[in-house]
C-alpha positions as CSV (number, residue, x, y, z in Angstrom):
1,X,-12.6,27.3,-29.4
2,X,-8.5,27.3,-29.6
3,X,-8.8,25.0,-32.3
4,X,-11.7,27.3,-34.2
5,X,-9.0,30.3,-33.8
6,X,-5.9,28.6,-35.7
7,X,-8.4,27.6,-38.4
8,X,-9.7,31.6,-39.0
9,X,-5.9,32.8,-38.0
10,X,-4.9,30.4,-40.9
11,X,-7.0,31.2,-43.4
12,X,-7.1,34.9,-42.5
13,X,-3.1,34.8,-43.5
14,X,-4.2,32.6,-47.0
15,X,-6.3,35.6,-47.8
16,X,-3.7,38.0,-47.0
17,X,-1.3,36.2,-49.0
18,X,-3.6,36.0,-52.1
19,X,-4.5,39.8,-51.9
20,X,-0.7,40.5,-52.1
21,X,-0.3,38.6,-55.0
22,X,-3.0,40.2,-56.8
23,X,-2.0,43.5,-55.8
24,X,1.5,43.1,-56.5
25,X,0.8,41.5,-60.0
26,X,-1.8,44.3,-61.0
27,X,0.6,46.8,-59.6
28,X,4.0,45.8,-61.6
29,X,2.2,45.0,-65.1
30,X,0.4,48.2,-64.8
31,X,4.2,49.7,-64.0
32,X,6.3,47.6,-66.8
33,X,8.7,50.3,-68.0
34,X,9.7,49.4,-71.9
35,X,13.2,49.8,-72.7
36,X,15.4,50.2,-76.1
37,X,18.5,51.1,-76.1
38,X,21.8,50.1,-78.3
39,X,25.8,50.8,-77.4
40,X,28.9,49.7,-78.9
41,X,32.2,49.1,-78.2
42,X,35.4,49.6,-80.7
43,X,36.2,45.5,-81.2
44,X,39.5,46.3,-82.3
45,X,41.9,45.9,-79.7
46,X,39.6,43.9,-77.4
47,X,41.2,40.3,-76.4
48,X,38.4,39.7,-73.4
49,X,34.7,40.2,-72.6
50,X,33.4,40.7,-69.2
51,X,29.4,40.9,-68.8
52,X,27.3,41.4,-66.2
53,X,23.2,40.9,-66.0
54,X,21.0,41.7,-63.5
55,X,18.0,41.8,-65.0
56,X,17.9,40.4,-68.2
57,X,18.7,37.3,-70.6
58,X,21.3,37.4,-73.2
59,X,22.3,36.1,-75.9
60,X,25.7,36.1,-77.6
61,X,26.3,35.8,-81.8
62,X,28.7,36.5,-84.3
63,X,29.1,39.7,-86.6
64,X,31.1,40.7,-89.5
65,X,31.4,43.9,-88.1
66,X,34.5,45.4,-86.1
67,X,32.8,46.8,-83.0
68,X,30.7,44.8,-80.2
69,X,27.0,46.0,-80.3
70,X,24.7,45.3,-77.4
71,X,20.6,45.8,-77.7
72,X,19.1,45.6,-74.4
73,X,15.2,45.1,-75.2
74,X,11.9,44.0,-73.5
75,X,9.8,45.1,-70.2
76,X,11.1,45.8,-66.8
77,X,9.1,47.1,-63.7
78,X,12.7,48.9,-63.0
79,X,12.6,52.2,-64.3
80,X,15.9,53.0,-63.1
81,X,18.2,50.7,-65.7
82,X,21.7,51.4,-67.0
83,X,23.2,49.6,-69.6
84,X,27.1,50.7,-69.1
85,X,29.5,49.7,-71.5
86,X,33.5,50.6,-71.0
87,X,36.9,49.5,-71.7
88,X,39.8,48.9,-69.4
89,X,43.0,47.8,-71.3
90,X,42.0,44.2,-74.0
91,X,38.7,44.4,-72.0
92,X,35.6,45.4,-72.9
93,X,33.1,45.7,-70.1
94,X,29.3,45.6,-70.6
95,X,27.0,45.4,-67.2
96,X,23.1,45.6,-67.4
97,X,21.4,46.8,-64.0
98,X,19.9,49.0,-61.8
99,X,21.3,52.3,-61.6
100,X,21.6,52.0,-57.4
101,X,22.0,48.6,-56.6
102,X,21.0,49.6,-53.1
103,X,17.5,50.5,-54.5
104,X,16.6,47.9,-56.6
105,X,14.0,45.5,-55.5
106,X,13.2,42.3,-57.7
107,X,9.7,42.1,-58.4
108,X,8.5,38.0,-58.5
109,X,6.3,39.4,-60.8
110,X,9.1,40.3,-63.1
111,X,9.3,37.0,-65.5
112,X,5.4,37.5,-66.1
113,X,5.7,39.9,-67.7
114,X,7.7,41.2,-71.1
115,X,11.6,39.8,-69.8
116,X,14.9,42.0,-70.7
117,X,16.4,40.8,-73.4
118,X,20.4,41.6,-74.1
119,X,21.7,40.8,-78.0
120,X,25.0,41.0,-78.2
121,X,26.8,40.9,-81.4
122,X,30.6,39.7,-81.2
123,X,32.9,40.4,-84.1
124,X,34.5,37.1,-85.2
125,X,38.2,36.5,-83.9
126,X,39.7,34.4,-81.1
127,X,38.9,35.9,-77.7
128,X,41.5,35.1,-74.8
129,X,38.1,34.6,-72.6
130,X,34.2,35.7,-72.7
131,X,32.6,35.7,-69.2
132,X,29.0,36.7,-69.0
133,X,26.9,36.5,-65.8
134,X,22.9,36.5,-65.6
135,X,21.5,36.8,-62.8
136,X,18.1,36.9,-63.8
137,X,17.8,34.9,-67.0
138,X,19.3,32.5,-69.8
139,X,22.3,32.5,-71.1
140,X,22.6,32.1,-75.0
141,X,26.0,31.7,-76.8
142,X,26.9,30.6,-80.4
143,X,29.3,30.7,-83.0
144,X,32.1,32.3,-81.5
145,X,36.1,31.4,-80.5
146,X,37.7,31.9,-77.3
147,X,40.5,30.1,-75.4
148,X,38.2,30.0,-72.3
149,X,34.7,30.3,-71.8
150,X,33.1,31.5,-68.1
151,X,29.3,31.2,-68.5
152,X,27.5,31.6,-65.3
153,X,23.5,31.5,-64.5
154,X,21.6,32.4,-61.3
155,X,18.0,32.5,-62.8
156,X,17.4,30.5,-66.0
157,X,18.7,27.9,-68.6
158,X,22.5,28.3,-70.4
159,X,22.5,27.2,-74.1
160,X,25.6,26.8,-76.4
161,X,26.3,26.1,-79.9
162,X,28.8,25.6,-82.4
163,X,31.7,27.6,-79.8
164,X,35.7,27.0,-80.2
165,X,37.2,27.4,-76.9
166,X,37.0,25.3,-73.0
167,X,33.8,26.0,-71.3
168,X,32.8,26.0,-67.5
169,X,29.5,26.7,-67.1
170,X,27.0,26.7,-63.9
171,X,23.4,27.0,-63.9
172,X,21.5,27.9,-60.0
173,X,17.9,27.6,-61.9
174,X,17.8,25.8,-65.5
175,X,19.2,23.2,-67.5
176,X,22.1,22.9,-69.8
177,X,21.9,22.3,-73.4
178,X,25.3,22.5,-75.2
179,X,26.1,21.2,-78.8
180,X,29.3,21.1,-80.7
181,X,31.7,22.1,-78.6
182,X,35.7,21.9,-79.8
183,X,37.3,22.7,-76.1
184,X,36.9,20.7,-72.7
185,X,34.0,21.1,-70.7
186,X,33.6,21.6,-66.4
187,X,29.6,21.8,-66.0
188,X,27.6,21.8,-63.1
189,X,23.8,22.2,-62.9
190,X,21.8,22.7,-59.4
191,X,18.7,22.5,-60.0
192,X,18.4,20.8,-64.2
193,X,19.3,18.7,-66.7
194,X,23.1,19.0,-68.7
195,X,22.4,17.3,-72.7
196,X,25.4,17.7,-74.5
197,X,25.9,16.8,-78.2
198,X,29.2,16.4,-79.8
199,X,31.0,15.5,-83.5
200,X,33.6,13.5,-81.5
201,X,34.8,13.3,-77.6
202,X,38.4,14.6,-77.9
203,X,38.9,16.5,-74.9
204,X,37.8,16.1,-70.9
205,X,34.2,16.4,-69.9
206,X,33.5,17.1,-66.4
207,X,29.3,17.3,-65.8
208,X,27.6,17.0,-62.7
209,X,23.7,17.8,-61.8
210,X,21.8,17.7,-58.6
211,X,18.8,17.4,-59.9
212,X,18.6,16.1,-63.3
213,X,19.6,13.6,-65.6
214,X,23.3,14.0,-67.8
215,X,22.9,13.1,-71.4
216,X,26.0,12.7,-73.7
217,X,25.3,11.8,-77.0
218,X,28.6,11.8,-79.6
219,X,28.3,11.1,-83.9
220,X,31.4,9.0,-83.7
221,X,32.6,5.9,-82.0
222,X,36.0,7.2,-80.1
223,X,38.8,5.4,-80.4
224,X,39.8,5.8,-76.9
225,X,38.3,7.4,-73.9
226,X,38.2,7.0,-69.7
227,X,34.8,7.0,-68.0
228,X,33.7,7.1,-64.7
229,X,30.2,7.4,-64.5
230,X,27.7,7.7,-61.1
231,X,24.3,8.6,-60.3
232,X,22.3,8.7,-56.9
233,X,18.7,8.4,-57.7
234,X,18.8,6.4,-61.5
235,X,20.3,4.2,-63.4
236,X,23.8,4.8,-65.8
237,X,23.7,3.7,-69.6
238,X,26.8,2.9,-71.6
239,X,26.2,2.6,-75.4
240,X,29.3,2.4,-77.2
241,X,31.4,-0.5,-78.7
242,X,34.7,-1.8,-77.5
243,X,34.3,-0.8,-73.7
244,X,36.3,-2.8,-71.5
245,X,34.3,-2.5,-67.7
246,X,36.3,-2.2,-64.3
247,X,32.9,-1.9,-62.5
248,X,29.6,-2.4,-64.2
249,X,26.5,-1.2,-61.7
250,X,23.1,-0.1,-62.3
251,X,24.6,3.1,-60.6
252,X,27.9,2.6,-61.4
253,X,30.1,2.5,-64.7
254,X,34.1,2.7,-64.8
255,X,35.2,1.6,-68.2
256,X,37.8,2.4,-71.1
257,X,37.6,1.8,-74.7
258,X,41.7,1.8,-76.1
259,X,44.1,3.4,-73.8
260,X,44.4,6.8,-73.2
261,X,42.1,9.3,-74.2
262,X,40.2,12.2,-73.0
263,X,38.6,12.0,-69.4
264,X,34.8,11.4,-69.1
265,X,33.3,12.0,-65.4
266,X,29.7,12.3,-65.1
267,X,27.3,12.3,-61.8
268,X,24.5,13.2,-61.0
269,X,22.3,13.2,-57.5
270,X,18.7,12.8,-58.9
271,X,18.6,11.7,-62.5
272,X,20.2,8.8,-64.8
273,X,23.7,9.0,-66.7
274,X,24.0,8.2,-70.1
275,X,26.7,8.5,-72.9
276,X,25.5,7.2,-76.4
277,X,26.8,6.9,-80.2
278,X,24.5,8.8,-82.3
């Protein structure tokens, strides 16, 4: 009879679990608030850009123009959103959020939907830095110059093209796809994959996932460059010529071609390692 009683309590809590998921589904698509709504900033004596997403993607570009222009987009079942845009000194501030933080619920409904969306057009100079924090979407960045880059996701993938400047970048919930990049790189994935692609190797890499594979692929043969390579749960995969191996394991690689050279760490916990010529 005990044993008859776990089995209904059981499936009594499945049925429970299923009719809040219908209800909360049915509830915030029949709720999705649609927003449009464009601000700018005078670029002119801006040196660094702060942002700061919590509910939306973004994505970064160029622009001839002088001033910064942000388009915040899409569905939301928020219906309380601020996009706030300021400046404090060489800054420019943009956040995208709730208008009480206190208040806001995330829905886990929210990505079924029509997603936020953030464009945000960059006039074309050299920034001192460019930060921008998601904390519920991708991060997309392209075509633009800063001394330092500080790209941070809690909820989706970070992509970056064709940027002139070092970049950190950490990613809670997506992988990393990043492609000619003239600046060192520190990148850590938790939970993806980091695929780099480069012209040439000439400065540091630092990449480390904890669950996915690293991927290095460069168009040229360097002439000199320090590796030390790792992986937990794969196998590491050197191909490039004139590599001169300390250590040579299916998990382990530390090897130099020349002398000298930029740094190359890569690990990763539960994927492979791999750097390659094009």
């Amino acid at each position: 009879m005990k044993k008859y009683s776990i089995v209904a309590a059981i499936l009594g809590l499945f049925i429970g679990i299923i009719g809040v998921v219908v209800y909360g589904y049915t509830h915030d698509n029949f709720s999705t608030v649609t927003i449009d709504e464009t601000k700018t900033i005078n670029a002119k004596d801006i040196n660094k850009i702060e942002l700061e997403s919590r509910l939306s993607s973004v994505h970064f570009y160029p622009t001839k123009s002088d001033v910064i222009t942000v388009h915040l987009y899409g569905g939301t079942s928020e219906k309380n959103i601020v996009l706030s845009v300021s400046t404090s000194g060489e800054t420019a501030k943009i956040d995208i959020g709730p208008k009480n933080d206190s208040l806001f619920h995330f829905s886990p409904f929210e990505f079924m939907g029509k997603q936020l969306q953030a464009d945000v057009e960059v006039p074309q100079k050299m920034y001192s830095e460019l930060k921008a924090h998601s904390q519920a979407g991708s991060i997309t960045i392209e075509q633009i110059s800063a001394n330092h880059f500080d790209l941070d996701s809690s909820a989706g993938s970070i992509k970056a093209n064709d940027l002139k400047g070092d970049v950190t970048a950490h990613s809670s919930a997506g992988s990393m796809k990043l492609a000619n990049i003239e600046g060192k790189l520190d990148l850590t994935d938790s939970a993806g994959s980091i695929d780099v692609q480069l012209k040439a190797i000439t400065h540091d890499i630092f990449a480390s996932s904890s669950a996915g594979s690293v991927r290095i692929v460069t168009e040229q043969q360097p002439e000199s460059l320090q590796m030390n390579l790792q992986t937990s749960a794969g196998h590491v995969d050197v191909n490039l010529a004139n590599v001169s191996y300390n250590t040579k394991d299916r998990d382990r690689v530390i090897a130099s071609i020349g002398s000298g050279g930029p740094q190359l760490k890569l690990q990763s916990s539960a994927g492979s390692v791999s750097i390659n010529k094009e």
